[in-house]
N, C-alpha and C positions, 0 to 999 in steps of 0.2 A: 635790511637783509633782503636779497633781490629772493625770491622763491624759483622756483623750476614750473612750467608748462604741466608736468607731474604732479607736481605739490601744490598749484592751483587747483587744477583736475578733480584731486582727491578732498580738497580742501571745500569746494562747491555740491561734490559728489555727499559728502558728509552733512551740510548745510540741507541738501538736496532731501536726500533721505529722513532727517531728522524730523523737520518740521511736515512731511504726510505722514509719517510714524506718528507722530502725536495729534495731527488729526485725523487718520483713520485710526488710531487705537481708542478715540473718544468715542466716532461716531459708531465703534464696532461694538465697544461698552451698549452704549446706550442705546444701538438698534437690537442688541441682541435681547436686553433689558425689556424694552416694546416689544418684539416678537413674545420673548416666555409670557412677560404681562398680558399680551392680545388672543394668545391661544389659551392662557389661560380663563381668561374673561368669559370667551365661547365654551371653553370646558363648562362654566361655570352655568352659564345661558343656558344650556343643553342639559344641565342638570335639572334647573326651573322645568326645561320644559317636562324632563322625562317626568321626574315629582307628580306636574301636574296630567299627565297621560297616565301614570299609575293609579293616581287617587280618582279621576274619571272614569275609567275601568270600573272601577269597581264602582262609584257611584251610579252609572251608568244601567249595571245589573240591578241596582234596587228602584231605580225609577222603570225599567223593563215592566221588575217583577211586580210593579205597584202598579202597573196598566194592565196586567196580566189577572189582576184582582177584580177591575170592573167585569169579567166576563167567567168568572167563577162561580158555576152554578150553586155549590153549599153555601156561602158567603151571601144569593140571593135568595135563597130559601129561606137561610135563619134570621135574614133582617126582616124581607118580608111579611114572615108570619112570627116574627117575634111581639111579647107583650111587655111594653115596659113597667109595667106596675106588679109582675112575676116575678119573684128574685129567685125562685126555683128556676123558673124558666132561663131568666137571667145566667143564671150560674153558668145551666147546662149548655146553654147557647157560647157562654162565656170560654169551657173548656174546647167545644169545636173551632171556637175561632183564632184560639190558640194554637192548634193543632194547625191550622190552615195556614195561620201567620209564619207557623215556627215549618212548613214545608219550604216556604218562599226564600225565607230571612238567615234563618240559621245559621244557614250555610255560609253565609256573606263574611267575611273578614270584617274586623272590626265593628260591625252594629251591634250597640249594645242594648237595644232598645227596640220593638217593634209593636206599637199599639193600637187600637180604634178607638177614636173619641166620640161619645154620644153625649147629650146632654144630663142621659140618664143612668149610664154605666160607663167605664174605663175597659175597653176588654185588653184583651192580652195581658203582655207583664205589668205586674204592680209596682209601681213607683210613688211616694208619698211627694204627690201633685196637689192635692186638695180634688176640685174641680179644675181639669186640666182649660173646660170649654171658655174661664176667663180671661187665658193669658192670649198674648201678640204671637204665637205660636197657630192658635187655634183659628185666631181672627186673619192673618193673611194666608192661611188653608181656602177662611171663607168666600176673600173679595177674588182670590183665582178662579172660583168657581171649576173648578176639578183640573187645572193646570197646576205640574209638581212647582213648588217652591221651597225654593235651598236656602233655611233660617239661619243665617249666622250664627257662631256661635253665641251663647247666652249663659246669665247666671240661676243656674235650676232655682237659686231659694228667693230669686228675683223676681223671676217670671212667675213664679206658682205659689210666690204668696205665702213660703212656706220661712219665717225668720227662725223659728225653734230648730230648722237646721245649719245655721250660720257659724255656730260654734264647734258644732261638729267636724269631724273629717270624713267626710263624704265622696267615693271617688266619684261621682259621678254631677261634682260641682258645678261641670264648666260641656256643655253637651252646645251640637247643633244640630239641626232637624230636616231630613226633606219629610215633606206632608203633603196632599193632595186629600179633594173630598170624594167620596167613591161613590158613584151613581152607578147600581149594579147592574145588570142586566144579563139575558144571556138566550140564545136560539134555542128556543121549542119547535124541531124540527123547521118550517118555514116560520112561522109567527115571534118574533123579537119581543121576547116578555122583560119588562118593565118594572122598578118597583112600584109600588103606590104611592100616590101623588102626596098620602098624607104620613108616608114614609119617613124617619129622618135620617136622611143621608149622613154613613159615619164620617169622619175624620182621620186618614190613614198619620203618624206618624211615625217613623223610622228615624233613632236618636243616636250618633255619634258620641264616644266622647273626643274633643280636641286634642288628646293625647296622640291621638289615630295622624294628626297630620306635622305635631310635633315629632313624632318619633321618625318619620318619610323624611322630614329634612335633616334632623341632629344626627344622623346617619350618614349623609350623602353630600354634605357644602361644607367648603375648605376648613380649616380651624381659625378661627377668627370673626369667623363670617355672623352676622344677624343674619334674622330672617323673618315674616310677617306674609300672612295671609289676609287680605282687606275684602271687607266686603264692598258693594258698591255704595257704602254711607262711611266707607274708609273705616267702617269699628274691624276692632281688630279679631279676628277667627281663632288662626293660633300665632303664635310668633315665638322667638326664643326668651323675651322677657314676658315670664308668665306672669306677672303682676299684672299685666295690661291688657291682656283679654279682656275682650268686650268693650274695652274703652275705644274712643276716636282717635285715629291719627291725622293731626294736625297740622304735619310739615308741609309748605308750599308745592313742596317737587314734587310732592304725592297725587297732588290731582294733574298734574305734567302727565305724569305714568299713566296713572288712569286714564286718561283719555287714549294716550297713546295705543296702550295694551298689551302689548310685547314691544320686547328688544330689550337695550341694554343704555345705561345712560353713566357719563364720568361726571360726577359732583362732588361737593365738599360737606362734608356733616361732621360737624362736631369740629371742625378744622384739619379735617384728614381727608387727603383725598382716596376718595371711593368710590368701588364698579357696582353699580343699582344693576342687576339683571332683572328684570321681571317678564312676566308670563298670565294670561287672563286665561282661565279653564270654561271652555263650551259648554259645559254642560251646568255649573251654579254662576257661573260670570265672577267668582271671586278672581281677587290679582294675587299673584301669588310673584313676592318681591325675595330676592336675598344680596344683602352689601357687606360688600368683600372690600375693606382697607388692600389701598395698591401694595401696599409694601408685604401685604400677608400673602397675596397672590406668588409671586414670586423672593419672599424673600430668603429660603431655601438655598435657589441658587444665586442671588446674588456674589457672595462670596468666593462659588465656583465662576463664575464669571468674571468678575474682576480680577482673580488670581490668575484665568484661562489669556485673559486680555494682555495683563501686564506681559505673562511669559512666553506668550507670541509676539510683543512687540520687543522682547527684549531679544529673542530668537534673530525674528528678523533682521533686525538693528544688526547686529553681530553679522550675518550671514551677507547683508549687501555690505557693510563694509570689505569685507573679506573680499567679493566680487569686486569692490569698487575697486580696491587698491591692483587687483589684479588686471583688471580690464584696462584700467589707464594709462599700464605699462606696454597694453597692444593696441593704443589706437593709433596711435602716430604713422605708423607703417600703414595699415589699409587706408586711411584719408589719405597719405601721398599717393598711394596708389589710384584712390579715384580720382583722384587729381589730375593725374597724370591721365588719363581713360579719359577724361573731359576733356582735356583740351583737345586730345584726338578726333573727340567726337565732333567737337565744336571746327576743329578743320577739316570735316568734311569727311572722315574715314570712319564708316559704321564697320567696319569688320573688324576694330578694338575689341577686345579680351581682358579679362583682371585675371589672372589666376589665383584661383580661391583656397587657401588652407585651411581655414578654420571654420568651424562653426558655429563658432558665436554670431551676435548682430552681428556683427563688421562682417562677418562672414557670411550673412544671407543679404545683408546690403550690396556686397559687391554680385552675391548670383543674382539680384534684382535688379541690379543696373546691366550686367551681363544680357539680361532677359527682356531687358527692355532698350537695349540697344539693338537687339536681335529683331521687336515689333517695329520699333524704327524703323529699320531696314527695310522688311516687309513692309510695311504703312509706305513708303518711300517708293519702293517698287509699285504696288497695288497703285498708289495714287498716279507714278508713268502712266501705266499700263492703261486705268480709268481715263488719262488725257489723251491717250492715243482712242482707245477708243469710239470717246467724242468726237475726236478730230476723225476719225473714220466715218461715224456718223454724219456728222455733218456733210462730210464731201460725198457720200451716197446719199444723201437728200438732196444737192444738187443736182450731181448725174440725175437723176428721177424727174425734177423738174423741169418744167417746160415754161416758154416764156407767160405768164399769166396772161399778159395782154392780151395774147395770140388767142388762148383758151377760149378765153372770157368773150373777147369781139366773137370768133366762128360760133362757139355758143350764142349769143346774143342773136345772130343773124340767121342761125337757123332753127331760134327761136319765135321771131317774126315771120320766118317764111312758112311754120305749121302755123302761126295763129291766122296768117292769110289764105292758108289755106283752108282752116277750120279744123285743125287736127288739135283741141286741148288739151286730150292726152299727152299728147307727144310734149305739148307745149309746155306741160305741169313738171313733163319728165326732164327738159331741159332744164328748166331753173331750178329743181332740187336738185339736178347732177350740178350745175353750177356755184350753188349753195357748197355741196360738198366738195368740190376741189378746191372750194374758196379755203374751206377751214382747213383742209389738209397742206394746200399750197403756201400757210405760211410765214415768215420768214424764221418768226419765235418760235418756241416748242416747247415755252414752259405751260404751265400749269393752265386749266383753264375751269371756269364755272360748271356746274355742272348739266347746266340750263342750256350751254354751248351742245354739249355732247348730246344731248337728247334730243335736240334741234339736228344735229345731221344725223342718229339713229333715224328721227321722224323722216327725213328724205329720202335716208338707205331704204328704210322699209319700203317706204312707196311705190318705189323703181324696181325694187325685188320683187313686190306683189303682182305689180305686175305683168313683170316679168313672165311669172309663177304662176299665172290668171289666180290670182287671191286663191293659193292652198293653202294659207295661213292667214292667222291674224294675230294682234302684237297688241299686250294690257301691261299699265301702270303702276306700280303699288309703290308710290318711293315718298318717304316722310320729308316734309315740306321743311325739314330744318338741315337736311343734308346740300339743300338748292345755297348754303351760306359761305359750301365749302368747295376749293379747290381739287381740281384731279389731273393727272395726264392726260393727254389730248389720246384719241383714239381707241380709249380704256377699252369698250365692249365690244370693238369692230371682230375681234377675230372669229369670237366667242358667237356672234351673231349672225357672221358669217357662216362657221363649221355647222349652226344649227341648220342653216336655210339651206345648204347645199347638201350637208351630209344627211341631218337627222330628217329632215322631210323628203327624202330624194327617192324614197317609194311610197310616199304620200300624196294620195290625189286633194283631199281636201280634207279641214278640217285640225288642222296644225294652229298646235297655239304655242305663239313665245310669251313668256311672263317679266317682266322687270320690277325688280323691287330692292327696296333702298330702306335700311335701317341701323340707327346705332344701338349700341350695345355694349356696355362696361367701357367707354372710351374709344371707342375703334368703329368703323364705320364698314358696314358690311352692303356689296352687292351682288344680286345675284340675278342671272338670265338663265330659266328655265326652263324646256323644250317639252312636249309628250309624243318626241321624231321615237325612230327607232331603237338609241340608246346605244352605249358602246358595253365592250366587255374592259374586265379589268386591263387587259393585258393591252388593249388599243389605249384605253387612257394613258398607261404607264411611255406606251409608245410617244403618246402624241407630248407627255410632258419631258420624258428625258431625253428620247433617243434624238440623234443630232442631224437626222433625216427628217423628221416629220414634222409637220403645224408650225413651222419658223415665227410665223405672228404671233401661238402665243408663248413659245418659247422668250421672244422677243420685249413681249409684258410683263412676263413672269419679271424677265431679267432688271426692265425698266423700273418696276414696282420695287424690286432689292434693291435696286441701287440707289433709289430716291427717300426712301425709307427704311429700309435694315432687311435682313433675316427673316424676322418673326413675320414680315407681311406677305400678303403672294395668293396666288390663287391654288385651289382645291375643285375638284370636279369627281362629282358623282354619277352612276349610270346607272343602269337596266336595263338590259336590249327589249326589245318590246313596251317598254315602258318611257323612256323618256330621260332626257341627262339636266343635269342642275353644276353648275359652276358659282361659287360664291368666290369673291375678289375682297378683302379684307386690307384698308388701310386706315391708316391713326386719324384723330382728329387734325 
């Protein structure tokens, strides 16, 4: 069965559609999927972090308030002149340092604990410790020597030796500690009084229970999720499986993280893959980890997703068909028609026309061909007109010239007749004028080095100076990588000229021109600057637009567009009294 042009059409048109429909409806599934999963992640990251900025906070104030202790005068008064073998004494010293502890502490959220450890008394709250000065609590108080140290969490009946509480239910089983040793002192008006050297420095201890950072995460990370506070021996602080406080965590990827310190890492634990966010806190160094299974991050919307995907790909589907079958029935007529437009154009006649019905493609295809038969034309025109131009140019550089030979011999001859006669002036003056008719004189007019040009500025200037009896003088600044590149011949003549005649022309001496050359983002910038007398706005505008005035640099300006675009061209700046700057901007 032969099909129809139509029924091909539609046939491809269907074919066409079907198979991006089904890959972008995968990859719109499964980017939409990575996005919710990746913002989720960061939600999650961002939680670690806040966690950990919350629980610093506040740790933060108890290590404050424990520096705040070294310089507390009651605190050195009662150790000072305390006696440890008084338990009168003891007591009563015992109840003020409660009183001083319980100003500091109390107030603090969650410490549930705040003590001094002596060898000889326990001050503040009572806790059945034994001797608290035997445990790993006491001893790295000791070897900081009065820097805070953040204990790990620990097992109270562990550390303090106490097993007749192990049976019991105890809430305050599972504690960690900051401590420091407090060497007190404090200002007696000028004199910094001291304890006594045979003094024994307390043991501040401030005791958490791990409930305090259990309860900040089972609050705040997704449902699903684990989570673990490590100290820097990887034992575990708090985490969501309470059984394993204080124990070591032993997974590989754990010292990965730790090193790390923050961020966020995709692994497989337990054969599920999973977002590690973790976070280290400034102030104890613990890592504070939580792993969130991918599929719990977003598995919520999953559902809505796939359901969203399916019935936009199904929408779709439906709605280009619909188009296709339509659209196929109107292309035939606008292809004959550009068809037809082409071959006209192609014989030579740019004033073809489509007349345009519709606005569909077809229909902004043929105003685009319409539009661009129209630049054609113009382009066609522009390029005559550039040719005539040329061709104008050129034959007003002949009319101008003169036979070289002629030049160059009567220069040459009345070159030798000042050097016989002892005139070197004159002499110097001849061969830089001959130098410069040479470069102007010839025949090419493309492009030239830029080492040409500064060679016949060097001769202009000469002949001008002295022209001028030296009322000026002429400096260099131009970057030795722009000597690599091409320019128009005669680029700064005008520019050089209008200085020395106009801006100097009530200057007896003392006139300085500046040249200087640099590039800058791709583009190559020159500029020649005067400190003559300066023009006003309204002369610059004259000298660049109006169709009377400055023809050479009218004439640069023109040459600079045309060899390079628009966007190049010269800019000049003034200040009467002050001095003019013209900068000349072309490509690499």
């Amino acid at each position: 069965m032969k099909m129809t042009f139509r029924s091909r059409l539609l046939a491809s048109y269907i074919f066409l559609i079907a198979v991006p429909l089904i890959v972008l409806g995968t990859l719109f599934y499964r980017t939409s999927l990575n996005a919710v999963t990746e913002q989720a992640r960061k939600n999650v990251y961002e939680i670690v972090k806040k966690n950990n900025e919350i629980m610093d906070t506040k740790l933060r104030i108890v290590d404050q308030n424990s520096m705040a202790l070294f310089v507390d005068k009651d605190l050195f008064r009662i150790f000072n002149g305390l006696s440890p073998g008084d338990k009168a004494d003891l007591l009563a010293a015992d109840r003020q340092v409660s009183d001083t502890l319980r100003g500091y502490f109390s107030q603090i959220e969650d410490v549930y604990a705040y003590q001094l450890w002596t060898s000889y008394f326990t001050f503040g709250q009572s806790l059945p410790q034994g001797d608290p000065t035997l445990s790993d609590v006491y001893r790295a108080a000791r070897e900081a020597e009065g820097k805070m140290v953040w204990y790990p969490s620990y097992d109270f009946v562990e550390m303090f030796d106490q097993p007749y509480l192990a049976k019991g239910a105890i809430d305050f089983r599972y504690l960690f500690s900051a401590t420091r040793v407090l060497d007190f002192s404090y200002l007696n008006n000028t004199t910094l009084e001291k304890l006594d050297a045979n003094v024994e420095r307390p043991v501040l201890t401030i005791s958490f229970k791990s409930d305090a950072l259990n309860s900040l995460y089972e609050k705040s990370i997704p449902e699903g999720s684990r989570y673990l506070v490590l100290g820097p021996d990887n034992r575990i602080v708090a985490g969501s499986e309470k059984g394993r406080i204080t124990q070591v965590y032993k997974d590989d990827w754990v010292e990965q993280v730790q090193r790390t310190g923050s961020g966020t890492r995709r692994i497989k634990l337990d054969g599920v893959n999973t977002i590690v966010c973790f976070d280290r806190s400034p102030v104890t160094g613990w890592l504070s980890i939580v792993m969130t299974p991918e599929s719990a991050l977003a598995g919520s919307l999953v559902p809505v997703i796939r359901t969203s995907t399916a019935l936009l790909a199904i929408i779709l589907g439906i709605a280009s068909l619909l188009f296709a079958y339509f659209i196929s029935g109107r292309i035939t007529n606008p292809i004959k028609k550009l068809l037809g437009a082409m071959r006209s154009v192609g014989e030579g006649d740019f004033q073809t026309q489509v007349a345009v019905s519709t606005n569909d493609e077809f229909g902004i295809l043929l105003q685009r061909f319409n539009r661009m038969n129209d630049r054609i034309r113009v382009l066609v025109s522009e390029n005559y007109e550039i040719k005539l131009k040329e061709q104008e140019a050129k034959i007003h550089a002949l009319n101008m010239q003169m036979n070289p030979h002629f030049l160059y011999n009567t220069l040459n001859v009345m070159n030798w007749t000042a050097i016989e006669n002892g005139q070197k002036e004159l002499s110097k003056m001849l061969v830089s004028l001959s130098s410069m008719l040479h470069y102007t004189s010839r025949k090419e007019w493309g492009t030239v080095h830029l080492s040409e040009e500064i060679e016949w500025m060097r001769n202009y200037f000469y002949i001008m100076s002295v022209r001028f009896e030296e009322k000026f003088t002429v400096s260099y600044e131009i970057d030795s990588t722009l000597y690599d590149y091409k320019m128009p011949r005669l680029l700064f003549q005008p520019f050089v000229e209008n200085a020395i005649l106009h801006g100097f022309d009530q200057t007896e001496s003392g006139g300085l021109i500046r040249i200087r050359g640099r590039i800058e983002d791709g583009t190559r910038y020159y500029e020649i600057e005067d400190n003559g007398r300066g023009m006003s706005g309204d002369t610059i505008h004259s000298i660049l637009y109006r169709e009377s005035s400055s023809i050479g640099i009218k004439n640069t300006i023109a040459r600079i567009r045309m060899a390079y675009g628009d966007e190049y061209g010269v800019t000049i700046s003034s200040e009467p009294g002050v001095g003019t700057k013209v900068t000349i901007a072309l490509p690499l």
